[in-house]
C-alpha positions as a Markdown table, in Angstrom:
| # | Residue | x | y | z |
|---|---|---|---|---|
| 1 | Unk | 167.7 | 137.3 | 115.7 |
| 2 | Unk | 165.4 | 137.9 | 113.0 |
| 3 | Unk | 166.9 | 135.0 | 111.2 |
| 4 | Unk | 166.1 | 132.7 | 114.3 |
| 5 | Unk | 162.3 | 134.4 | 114.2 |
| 6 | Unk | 162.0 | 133.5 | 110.4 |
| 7 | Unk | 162.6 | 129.9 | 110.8 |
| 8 | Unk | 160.2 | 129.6 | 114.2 |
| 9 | Unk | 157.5 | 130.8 | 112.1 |
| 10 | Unk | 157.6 | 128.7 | 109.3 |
| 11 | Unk | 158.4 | 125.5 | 111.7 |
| 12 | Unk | 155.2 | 126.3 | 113.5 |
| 13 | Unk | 153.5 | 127.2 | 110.1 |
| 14 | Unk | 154.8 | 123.7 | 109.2 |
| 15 | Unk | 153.5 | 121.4 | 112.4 |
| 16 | Unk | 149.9 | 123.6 | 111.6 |
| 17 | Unk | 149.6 | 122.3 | 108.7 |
| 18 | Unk | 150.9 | 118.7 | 109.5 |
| 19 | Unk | 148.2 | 118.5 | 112.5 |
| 20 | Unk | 145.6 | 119.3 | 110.4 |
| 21 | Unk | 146.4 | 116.9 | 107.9 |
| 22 | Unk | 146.5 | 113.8 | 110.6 |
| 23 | Unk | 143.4 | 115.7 | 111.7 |
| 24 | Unk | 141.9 | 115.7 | 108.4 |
| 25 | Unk | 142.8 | 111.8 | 107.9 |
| 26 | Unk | 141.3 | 111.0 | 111.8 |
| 27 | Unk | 138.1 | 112.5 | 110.7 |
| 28 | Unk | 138.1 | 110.8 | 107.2 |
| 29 | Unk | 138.5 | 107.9 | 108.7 |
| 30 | Unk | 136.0 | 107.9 | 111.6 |
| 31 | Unk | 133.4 | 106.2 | 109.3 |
| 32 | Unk | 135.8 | 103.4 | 107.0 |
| 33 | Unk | 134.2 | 101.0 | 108.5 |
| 34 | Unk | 130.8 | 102.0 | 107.4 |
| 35 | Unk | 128.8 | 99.4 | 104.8 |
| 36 | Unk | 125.8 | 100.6 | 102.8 |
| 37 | Unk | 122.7 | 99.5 | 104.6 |
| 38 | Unk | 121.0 | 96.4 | 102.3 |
| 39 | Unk | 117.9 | 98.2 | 100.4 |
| 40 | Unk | 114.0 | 97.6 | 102.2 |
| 41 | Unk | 112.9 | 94.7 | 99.8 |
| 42 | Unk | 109.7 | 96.7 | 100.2 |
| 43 | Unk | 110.7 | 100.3 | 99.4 |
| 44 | Unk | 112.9 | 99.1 | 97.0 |
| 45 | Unk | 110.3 | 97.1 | 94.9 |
| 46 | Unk | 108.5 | 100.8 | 94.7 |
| 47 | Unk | 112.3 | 102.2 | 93.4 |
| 48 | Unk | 112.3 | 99.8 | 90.8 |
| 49 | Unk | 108.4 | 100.6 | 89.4 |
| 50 | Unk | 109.2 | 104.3 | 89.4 |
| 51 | Unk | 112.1 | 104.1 | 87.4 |
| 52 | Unk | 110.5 | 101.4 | 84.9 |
| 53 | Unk | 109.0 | 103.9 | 81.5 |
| 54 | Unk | 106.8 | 101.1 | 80.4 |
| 55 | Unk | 103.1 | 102.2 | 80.0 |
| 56 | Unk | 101.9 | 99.4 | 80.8 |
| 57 | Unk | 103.5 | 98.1 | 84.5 |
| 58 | Unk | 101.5 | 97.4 | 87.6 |
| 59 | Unk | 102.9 | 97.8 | 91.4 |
| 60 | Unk | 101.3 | 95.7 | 93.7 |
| 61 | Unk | 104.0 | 95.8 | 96.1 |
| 62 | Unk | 103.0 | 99.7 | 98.0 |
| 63 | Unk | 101.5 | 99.0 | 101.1 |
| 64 | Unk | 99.2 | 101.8 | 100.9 |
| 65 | Unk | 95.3 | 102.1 | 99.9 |
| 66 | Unk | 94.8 | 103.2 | 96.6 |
| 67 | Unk | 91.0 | 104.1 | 94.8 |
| 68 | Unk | 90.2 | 102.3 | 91.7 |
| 69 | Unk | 92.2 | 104.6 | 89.6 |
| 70 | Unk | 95.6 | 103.2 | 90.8 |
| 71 | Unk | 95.7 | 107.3 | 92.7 |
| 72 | Unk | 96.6 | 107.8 | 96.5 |
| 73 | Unk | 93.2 | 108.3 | 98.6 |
| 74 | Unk | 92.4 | 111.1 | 101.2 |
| 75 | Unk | 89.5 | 110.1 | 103.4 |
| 76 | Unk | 86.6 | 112.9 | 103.3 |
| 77 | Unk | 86.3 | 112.6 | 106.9 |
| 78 | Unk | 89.9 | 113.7 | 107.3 |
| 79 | Unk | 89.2 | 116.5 | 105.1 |
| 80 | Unk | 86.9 | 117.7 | 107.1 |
| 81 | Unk | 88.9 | 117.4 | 110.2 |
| 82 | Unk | 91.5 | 119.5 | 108.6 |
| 83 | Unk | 88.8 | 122.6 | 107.9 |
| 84 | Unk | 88.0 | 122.2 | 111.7 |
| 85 | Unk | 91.4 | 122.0 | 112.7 |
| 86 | Unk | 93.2 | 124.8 | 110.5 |
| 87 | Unk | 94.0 | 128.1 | 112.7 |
| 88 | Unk | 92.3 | 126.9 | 115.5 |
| 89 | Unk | 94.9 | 125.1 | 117.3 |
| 90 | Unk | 98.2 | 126.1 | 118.3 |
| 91 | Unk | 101.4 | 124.3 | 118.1 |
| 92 | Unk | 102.9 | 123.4 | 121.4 |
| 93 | Unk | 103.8 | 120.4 | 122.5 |
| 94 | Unk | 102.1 | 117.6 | 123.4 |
| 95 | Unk | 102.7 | 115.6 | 126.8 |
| 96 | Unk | 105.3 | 112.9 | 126.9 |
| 97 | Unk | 101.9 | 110.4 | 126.5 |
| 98 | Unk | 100.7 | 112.5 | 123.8 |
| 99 | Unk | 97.3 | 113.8 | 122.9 |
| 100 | Unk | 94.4 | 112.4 | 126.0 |
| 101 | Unk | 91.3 | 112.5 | 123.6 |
| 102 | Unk | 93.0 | 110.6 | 120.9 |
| 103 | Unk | 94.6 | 107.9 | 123.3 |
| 104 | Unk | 90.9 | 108.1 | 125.1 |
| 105 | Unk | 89.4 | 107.5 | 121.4 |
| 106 | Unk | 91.7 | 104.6 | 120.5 |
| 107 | Unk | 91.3 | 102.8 | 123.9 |
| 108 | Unk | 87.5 | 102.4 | 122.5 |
| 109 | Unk | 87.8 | 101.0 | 119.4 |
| 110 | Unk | 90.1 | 98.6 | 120.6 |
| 111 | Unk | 88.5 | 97.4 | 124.2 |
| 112 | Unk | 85.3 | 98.6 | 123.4 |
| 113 | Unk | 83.3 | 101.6 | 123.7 |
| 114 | Unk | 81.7 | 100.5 | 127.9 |
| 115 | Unk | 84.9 | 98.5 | 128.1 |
| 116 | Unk | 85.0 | 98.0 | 132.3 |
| 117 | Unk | 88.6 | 98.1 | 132.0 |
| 118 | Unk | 88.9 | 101.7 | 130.7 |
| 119 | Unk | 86.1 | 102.6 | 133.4 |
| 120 | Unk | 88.4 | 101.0 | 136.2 |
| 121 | Unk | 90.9 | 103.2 | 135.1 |
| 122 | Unk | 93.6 | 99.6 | 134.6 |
| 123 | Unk | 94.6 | 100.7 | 131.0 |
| 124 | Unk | 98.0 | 102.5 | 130.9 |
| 125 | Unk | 98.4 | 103.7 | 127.5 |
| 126 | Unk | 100.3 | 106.5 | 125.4 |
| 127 | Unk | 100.6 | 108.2 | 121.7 |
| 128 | Unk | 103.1 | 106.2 | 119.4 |
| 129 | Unk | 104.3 | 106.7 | 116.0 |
| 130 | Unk | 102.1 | 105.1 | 114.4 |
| 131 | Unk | 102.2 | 100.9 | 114.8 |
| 132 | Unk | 106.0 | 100.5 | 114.5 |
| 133 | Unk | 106.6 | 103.0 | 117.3 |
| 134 | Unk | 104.5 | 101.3 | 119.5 |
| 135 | Unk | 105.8 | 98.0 | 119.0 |
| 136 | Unk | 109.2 | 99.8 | 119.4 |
| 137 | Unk | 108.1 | 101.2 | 122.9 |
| 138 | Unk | 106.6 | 97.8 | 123.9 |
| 139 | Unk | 109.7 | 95.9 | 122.7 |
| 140 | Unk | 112.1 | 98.1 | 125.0 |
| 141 | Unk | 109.6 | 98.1 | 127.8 |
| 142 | Unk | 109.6 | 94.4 | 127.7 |
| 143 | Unk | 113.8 | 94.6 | 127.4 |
| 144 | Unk | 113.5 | 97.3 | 130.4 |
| 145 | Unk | 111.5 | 95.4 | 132.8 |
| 146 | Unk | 111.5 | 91.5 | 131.7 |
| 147 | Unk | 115.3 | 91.3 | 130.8 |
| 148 | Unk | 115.3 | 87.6 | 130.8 |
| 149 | Unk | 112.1 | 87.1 | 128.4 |
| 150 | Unk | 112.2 | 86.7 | 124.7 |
| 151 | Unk | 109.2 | 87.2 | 122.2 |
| 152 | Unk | 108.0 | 84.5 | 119.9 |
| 153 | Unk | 107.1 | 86.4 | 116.4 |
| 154 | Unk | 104.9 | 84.2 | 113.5 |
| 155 | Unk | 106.6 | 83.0 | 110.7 |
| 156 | Unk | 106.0 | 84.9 | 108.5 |
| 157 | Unk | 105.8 | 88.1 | 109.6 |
| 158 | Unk | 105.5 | 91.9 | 108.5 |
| 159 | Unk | 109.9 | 92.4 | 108.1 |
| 160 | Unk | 109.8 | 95.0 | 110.1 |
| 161 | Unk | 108.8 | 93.1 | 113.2 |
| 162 | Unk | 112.2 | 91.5 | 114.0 |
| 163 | Unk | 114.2 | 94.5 | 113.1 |
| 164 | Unk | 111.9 | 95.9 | 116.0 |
| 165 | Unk | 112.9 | 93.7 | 118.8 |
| 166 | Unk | 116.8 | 93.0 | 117.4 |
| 167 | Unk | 117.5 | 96.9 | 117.5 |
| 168 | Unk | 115.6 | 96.3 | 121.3 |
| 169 | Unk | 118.2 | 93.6 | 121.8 |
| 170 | Unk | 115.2 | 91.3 | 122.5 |
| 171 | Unk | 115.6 | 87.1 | 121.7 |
| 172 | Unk | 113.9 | 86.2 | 118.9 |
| 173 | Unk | 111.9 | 83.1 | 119.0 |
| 174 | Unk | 109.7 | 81.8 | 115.6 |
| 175 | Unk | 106.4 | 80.3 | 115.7 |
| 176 | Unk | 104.4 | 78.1 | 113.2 |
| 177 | Unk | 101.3 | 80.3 | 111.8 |
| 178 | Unk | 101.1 | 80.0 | 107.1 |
| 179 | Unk | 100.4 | 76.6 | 105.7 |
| 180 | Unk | 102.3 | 76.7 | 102.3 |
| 181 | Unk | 100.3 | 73.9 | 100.8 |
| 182 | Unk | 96.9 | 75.0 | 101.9 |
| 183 | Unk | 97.9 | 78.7 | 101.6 |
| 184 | Unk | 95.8 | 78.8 | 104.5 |
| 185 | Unk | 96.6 | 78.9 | 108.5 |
| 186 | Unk | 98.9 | 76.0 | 110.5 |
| 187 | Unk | 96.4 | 76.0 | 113.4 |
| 188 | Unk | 98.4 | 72.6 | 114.7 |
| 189 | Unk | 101.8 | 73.5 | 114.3 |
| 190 | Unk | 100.4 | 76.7 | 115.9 |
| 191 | Unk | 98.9 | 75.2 | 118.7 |
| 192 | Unk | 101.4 | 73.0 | 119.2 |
| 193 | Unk | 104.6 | 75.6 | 119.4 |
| 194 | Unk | 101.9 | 78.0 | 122.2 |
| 195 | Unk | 101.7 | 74.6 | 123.9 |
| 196 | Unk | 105.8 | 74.0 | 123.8 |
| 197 | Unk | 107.0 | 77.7 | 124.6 |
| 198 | Unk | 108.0 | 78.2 | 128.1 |
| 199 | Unk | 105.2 | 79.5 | 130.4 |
| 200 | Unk | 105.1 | 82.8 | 130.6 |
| 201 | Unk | 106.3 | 83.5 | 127.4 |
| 202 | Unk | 105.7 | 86.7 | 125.0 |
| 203 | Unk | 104.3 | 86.5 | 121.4 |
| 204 | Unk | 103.5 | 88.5 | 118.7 |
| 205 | Unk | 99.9 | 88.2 | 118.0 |
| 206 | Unk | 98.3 | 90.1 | 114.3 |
| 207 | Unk | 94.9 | 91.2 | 115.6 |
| 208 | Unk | 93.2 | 91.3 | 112.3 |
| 209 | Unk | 94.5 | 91.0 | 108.4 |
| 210 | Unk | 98.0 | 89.0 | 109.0 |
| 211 | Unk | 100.4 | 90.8 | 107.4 |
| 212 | Unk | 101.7 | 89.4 | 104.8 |
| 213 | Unk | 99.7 | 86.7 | 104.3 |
| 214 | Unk | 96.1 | 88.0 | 105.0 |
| 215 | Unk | 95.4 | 84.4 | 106.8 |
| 216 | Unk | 93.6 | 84.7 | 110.3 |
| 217 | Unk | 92.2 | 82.5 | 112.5 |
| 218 | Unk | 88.4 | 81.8 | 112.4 |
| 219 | Unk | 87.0 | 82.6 | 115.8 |
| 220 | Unk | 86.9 | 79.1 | 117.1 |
| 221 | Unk | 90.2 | 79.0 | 116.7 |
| 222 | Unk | 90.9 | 82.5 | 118.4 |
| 223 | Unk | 88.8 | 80.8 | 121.4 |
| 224 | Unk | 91.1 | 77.9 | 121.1 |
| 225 | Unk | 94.5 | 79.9 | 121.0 |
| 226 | Unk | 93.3 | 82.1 | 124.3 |
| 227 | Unk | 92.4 | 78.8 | 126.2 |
| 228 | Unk | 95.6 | 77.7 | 125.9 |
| 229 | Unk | 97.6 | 80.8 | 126.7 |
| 230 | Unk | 95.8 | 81.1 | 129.5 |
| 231 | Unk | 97.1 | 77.4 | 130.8 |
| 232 | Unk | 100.1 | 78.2 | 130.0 |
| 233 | Unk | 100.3 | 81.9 | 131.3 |
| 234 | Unk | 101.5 | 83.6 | 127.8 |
| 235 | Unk | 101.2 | 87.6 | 127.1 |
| 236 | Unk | 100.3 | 88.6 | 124.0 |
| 237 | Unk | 101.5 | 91.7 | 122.0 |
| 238 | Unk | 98.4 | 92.5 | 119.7 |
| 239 | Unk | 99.6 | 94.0 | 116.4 |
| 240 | Unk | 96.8 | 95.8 | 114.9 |
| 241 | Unk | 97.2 | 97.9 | 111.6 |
| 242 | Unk | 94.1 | 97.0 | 110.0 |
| 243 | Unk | 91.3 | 97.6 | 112.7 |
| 244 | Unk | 88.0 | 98.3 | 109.8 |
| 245 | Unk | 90.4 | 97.7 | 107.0 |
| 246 | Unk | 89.9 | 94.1 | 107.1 |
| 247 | Unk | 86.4 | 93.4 | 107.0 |
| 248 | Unk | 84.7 | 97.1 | 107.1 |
| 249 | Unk | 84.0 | 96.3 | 110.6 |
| 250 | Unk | 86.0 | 97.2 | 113.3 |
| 251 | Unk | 84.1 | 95.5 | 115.9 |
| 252 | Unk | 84.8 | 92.4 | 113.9 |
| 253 | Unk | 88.3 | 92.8 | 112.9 |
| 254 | Unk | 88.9 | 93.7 | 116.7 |
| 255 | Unk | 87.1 | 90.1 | 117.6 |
| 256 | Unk | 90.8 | 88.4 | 118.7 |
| 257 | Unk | 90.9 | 91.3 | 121.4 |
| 258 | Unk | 87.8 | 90.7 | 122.9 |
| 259 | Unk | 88.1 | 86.8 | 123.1 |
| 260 | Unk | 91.3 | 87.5 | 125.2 |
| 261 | Unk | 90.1 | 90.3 | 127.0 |
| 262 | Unk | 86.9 | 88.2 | 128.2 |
| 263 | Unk | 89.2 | 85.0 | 129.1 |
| 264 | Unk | 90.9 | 87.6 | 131.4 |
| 265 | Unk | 94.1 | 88.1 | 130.1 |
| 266 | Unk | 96.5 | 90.7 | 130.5 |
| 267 | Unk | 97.6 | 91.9 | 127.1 |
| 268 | Unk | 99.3 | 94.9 | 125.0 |
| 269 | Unk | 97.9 | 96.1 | 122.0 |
| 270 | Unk | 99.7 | 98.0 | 119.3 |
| 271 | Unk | 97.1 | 100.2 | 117.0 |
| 272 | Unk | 97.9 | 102.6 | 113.8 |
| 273 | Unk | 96.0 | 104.6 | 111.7 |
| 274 | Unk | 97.7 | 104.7 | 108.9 |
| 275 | Unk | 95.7 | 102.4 | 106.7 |
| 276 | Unk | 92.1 | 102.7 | 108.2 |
| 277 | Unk | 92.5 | 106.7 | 107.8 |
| 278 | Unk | 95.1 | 106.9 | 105.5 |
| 279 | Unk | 97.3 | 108.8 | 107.6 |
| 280 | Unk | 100.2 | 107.1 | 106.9 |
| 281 | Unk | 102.6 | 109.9 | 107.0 |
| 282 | Unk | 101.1 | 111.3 | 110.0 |
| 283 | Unk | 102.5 | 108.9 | 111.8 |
| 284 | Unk | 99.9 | 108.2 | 114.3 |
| 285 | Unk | 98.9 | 105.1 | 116.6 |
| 286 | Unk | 98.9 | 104.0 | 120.0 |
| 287 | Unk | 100.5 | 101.6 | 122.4 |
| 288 | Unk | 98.4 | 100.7 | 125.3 |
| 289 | Unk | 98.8 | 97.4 | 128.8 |
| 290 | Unk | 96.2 | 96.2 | 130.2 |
| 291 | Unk | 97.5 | 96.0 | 133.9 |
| 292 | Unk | 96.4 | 94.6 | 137.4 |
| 293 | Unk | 94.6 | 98.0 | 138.3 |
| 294 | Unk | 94.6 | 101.7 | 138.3 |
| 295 | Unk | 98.1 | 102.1 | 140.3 |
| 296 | Unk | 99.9 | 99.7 | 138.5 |
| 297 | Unk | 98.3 | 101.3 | 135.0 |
| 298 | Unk | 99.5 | 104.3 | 136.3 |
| 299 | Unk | 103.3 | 103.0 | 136.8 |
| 300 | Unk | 103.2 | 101.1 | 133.6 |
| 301 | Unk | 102.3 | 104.5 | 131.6 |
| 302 | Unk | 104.9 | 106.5 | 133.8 |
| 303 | Unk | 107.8 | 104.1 | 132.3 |
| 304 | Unk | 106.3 | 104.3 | 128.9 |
| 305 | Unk | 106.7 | 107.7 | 128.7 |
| 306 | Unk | 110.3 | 107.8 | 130.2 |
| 307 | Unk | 111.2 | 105.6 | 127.4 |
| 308 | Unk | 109.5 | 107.8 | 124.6 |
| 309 | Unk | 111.4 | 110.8 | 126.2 |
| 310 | Unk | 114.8 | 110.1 | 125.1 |
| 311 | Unk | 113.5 | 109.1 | 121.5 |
| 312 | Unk | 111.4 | 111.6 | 120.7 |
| 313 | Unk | 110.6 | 113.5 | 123.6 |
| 314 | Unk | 106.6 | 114.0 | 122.5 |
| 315 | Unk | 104.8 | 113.1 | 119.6 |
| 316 | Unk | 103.6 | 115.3 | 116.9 |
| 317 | Unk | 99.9 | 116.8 | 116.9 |
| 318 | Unk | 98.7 | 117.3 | 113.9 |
| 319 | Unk | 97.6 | 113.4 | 113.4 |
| 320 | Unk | 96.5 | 113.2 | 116.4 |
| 321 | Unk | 94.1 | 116.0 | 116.3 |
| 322 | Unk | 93.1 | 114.5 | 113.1 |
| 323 | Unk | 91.8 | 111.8 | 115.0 |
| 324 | Unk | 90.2 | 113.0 | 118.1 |
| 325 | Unk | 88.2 | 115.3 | 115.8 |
| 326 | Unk | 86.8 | 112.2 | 113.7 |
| 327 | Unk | 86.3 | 109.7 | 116.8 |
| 328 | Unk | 85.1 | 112.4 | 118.9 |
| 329 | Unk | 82.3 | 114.0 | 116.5 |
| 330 | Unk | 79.2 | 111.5 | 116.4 |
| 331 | Unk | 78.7 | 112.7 | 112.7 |
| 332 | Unk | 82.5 | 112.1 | 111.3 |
| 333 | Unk | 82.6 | 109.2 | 113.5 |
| 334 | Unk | 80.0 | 107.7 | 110.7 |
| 335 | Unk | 81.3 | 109.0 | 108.1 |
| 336 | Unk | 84.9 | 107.8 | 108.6 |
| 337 | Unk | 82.8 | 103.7 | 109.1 |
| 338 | Unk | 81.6 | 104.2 | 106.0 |
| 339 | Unk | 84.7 | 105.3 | 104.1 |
| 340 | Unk | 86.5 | 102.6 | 105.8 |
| 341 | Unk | 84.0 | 100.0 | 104.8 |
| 342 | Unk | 84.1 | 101.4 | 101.3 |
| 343 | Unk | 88.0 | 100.7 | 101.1 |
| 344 | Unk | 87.5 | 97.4 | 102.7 |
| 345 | Unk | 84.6 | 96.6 | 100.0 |
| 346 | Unk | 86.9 | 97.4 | 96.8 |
| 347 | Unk | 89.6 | 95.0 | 98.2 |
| 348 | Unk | 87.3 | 92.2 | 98.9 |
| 349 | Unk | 86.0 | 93.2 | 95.2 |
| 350 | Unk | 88.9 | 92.8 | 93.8 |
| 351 | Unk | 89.8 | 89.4 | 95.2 |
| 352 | Unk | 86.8 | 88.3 | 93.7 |
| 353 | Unk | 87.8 | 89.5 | 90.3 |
| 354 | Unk | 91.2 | 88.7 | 90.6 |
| 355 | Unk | 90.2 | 85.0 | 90.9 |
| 356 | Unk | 87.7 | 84.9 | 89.0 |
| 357 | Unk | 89.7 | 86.1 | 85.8 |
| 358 | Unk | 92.4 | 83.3 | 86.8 |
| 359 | Unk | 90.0 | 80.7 | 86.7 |
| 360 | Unk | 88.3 | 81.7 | 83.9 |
| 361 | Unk | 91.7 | 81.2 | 81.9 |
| 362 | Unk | 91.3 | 78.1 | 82.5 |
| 363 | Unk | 94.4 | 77.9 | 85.1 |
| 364 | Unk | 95.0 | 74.1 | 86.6 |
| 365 | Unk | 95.9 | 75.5 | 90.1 |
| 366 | Unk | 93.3 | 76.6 | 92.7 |
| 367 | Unk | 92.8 | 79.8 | 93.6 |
| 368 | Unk | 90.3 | 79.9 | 96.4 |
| 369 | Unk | 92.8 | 81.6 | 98.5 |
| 370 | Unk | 92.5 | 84.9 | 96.8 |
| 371 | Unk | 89.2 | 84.9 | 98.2 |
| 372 | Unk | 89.7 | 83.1 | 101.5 |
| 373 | Unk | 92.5 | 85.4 | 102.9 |
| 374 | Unk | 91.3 | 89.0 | 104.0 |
| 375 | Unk | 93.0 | 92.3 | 104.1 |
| 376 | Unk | 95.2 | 94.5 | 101.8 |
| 377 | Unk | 97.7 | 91.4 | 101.4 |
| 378 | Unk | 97.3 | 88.4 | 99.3 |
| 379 | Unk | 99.7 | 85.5 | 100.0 |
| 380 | Unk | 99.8 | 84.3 | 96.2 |
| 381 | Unk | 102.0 | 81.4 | 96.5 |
| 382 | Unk | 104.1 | 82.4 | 93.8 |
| 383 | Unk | 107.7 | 81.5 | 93.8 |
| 384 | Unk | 110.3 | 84.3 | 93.9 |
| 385 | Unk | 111.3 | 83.1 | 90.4 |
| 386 | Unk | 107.6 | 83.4 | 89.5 |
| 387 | Unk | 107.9 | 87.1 | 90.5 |
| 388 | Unk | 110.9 | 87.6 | 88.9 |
| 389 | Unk | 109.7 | 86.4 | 85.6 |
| 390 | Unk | 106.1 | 88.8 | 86.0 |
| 391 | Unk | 108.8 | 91.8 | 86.5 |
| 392 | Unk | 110.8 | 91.7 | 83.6 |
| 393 | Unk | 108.0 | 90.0 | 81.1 |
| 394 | Unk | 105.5 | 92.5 | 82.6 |
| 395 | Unk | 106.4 | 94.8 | 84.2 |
| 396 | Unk | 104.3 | 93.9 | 87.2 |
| 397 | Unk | 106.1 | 94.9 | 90.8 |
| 398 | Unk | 105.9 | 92.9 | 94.4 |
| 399 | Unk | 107.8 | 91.7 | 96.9 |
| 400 | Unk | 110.0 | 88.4 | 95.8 |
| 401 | Unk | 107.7 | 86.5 | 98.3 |
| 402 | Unk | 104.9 | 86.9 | 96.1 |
| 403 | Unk | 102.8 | 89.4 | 98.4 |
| 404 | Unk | 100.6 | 91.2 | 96.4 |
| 405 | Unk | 98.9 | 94.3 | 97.9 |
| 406 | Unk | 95.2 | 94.1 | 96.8 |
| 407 | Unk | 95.4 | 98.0 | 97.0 |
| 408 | Unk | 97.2 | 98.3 | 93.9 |
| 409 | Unk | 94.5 | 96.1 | 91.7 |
| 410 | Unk | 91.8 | 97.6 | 89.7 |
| 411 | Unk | 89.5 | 97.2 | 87.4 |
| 412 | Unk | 91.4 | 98.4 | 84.4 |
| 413 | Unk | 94.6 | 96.1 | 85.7 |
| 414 | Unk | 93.2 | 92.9 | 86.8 |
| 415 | Unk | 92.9 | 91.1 | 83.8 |
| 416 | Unk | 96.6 | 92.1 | 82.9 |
| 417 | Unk | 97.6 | 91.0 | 86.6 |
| 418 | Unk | 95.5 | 87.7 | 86.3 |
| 419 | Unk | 96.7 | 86.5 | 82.7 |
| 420 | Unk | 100.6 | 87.2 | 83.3 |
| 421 | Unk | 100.2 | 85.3 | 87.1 |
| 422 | Unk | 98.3 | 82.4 | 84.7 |
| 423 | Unk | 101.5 | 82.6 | 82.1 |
| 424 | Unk | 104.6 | 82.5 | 84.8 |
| 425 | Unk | 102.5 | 79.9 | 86.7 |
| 426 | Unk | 101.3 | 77.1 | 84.3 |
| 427 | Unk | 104.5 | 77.2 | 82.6 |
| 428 | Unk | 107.2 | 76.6 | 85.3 |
């Protein structure tokens, strides 16, 4: 008997140890199948700078503000917030919508401070993560609700924009916007492919500072693009990431809104702060419809926040008491304009110098588009070849498509920047 016990133990020692080796080799194998995801060509042209010891390279690839020192920038205005803010507030959570006086803030500076549609109560809008979660919530809204649509996006775009609405399982449809020749807008082509989409059609519109080619439509040619979605019954998606970035106005930059919101259209608008306060890693921004009236406004932001619950239940508060603070104190309010105009100022600054060194070399190609375009991107023209060559001669970083963030230029790099562009582009 005490044989017969012996050998039972060690054959159930024995299928123990077998089942948790084909247990151990189930669980190993769970995730074979797994690929490294391809690296951000944006995050990774940042990689590359920071592990580059030369003393002398340049990024202008970061899509972030940066003073004339090449060093990251926090507004005063936000400063100041964050002395009013510190051990004042507690820490619960917000709604599902988010913070009331931030959305009720935002809402402003987008439709306007007396706008009759935030009076008539027809806006439904909520917190978002900044401008990529409010596309996200708008692309699975539109997935939720108009299954059968698609969305027409510009080519080109910010990357980001179609990895939006494929993880939303939302068609993607291209339409004509950059004139590579002119390095300057396709109004026709543009025109032509609003004219040709099926009515009732979504597209991605950039309010202000086209990301990545800094090319917008005059305001003529905002008029002209309204008229015709209006005949042919379009909603625009407004992406706006630069509302004061672009000009130092933001009752300029927001100009595109109001020509639709005055031809009486319904539209959605997508807003961030991360560039016009810096708050980038706050992650801060809103998503708001403009709807039929107050009981469908209501509905609309009811879905909106069903969608955000199983995401991210609630925002986080901290950026957006950041801005409710500055938009809601008369005296920050002002002094947040006049930081924002100062950033806009050193960009459009450096454009000017940034051409204007190129032509002074005495470069054969024209340049005028440095100055024409607007925003923190310039659209170069440069070939991805051309880039390559400014990397490894000069240690100068951007994205392959030859995007170079004006943010990065300064007055103790631009005449670096502008003689190596000259080099790699009058000799290929």
């Amino acid at each position: 008997m005490a044989l017969w016990n012996a050998v039972a133990s060690r054959l159930a020692r024995h299928r123990s140890w077998t089942a948790g080796v084909g247990s151990s080799r189930a669980m190993s194998s769970w995730w074979h199948s797994v690929e490294p995801a391809p690296k951000d060509p944006i995050l990774g042209v940042t990689e590359a700078f920071l592990a580059d010891p030369s003393p002398d390279k340049v990024n202008v690839g970061v899509g972030a503000y940066r003073d004339d020192n090449g060093k990251p920038v926090v507004l005063e205005c936000v400063r100041e917030a964050e002395r009013r803010i510190a051990g004042s507030m507690n820490m619960e959570y917000l709604p599902m919508g988010g913070s009331v006086k931030m959305v009720e803030e935002t809402l402003k500076l987008a439709y306007g401070d007396n706008s009759e549609f935030i009076k008539d109560k027809r806006v439904a809008a909520v917190q978002a993560l900044s401008g990529t979660g409010a596309c996200r919530l708008f692309a699975e809204f539109q997935k939720r609700f108009r299954p059968e649509s698609q969305i027409y996006i510009p080519v080109p775009t910010w990357s980001n924009h179609h990895n939006i609405w494929r993880d939303a399982q939302v068609p993607q449809r291209t339409y004509h916007y950059y004139h590579a020749e002119s390095r300057g807008l396709d109004f026709a082509s543009l025109m032509d492919d609003v004219k040709n989409a099926p009515s009732g059609s979504f597209f991605l519109l950039h309010a202000c500072a086209h990301n990545p080619t800094g090319v917008d439509p005059s305001e003529e040619q905002w008029r002209e693009i309204s008229q015709q979605f209006k005949a042919k019954g379009h909603f625009a998606l407004f992406d706006m990431a630069y509302q004061g970035f672009a000009s130092g106005d933001p009752e300029r930059d927001a100009k595109s809104i109001r020509i639709f919101l005055e031809d009486g259209h319904s539209i959605g608008i997508a807003q961030s702060y991360a560039k016009n306060m810096g708050l980038y890693g706050q992650r801060v921004g809103c998503l708001s419809v403009l709807c039929e009236d107050e009981k469908q406004a209501v509905a609309v932001k009811s879905q909106l926040q069903m969608i955000a619950r199983p995401m991210y239940s609630n925002p986080p508060v901290h950026g957006a008491l950041i801005v409710s603070t500055i938009l809601g104190d008369p005296e920050l309010k002002q002094l947040w304009l006049k930081e924002v105009k100062g950033m806009a100022d050193r960009i459009i600054g450096m454009r000017t110098a940034l051409r204007e060194n190129l032509e002074n070399l005495g470069s054969s190609l024209s340049w005028k588009h440095i100055t024409e375009q607007i925003g923190m991107f310039c659209y170069s023209g440069m070939t991805p070849e051309q880039v390559d060559r400014l990397t490894k001669e000069f240690h100068i970083y951007m994205t392959r498509n030859g995007r170079i963030s004006m943010a990065g230029v300064t007055t103790g790099n631009v005449r670096y920047l502008a003689n190596a562009i000259h080099v790699v582009t009058e000799s290929t």
